[in-house]
N, C-alpha and C positions, 0 to 999 in steps of 0.2 A: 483421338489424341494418341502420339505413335509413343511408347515405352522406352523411356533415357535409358543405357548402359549402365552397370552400376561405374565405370570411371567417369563417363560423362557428369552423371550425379554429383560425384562428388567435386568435380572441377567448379561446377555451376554453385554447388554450395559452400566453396572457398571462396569465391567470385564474390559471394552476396555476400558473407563474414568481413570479408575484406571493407567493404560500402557502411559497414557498422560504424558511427563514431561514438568511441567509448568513454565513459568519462572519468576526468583526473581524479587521483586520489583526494584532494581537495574536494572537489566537488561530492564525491560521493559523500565524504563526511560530512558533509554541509549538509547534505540529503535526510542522512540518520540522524543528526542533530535535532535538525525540524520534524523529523518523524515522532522520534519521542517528543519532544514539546508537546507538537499537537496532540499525539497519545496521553499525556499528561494531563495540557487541557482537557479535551475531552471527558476525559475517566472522572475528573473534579465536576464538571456541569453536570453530566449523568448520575451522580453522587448528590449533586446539590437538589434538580428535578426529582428523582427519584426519593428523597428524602421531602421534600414536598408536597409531592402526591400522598406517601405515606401518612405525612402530619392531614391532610384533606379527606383522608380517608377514614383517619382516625375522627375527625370531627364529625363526619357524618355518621359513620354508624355509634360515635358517641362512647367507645371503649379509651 
């Protein structure tokens, strides 16, 4: 493999940046929207499970 120029480099990686399609502000906020929800969910069921197992574990060893 023969060794890029560092200007060659960097044309080739303007080149690929360029091919990027980035997304609308809209979009992104729609992104973190649903990010947190499902972080939200999430964090609730693991709380809910976890709160379960604890009651199941209290039964069996009976404390």
């Amino acid at each position: 493999m023969a060794k890029t120029n560092p200007a060659q480099f960097v044309r080739q990686v303007r080149q690929e940046a360029n091919k990027v399609t980035w997304p609308t502000r809209r979009e992104t906020g729609i992104a973190t929207i649903m990010v947190f929800v499902m972080v939200t969910l999430m964090s609730v069921f693991f709380l809910v499970v976890d709160e379960i197992i604890a009651l199941g574990i209290q039964l069996v060893l009976g404390t």
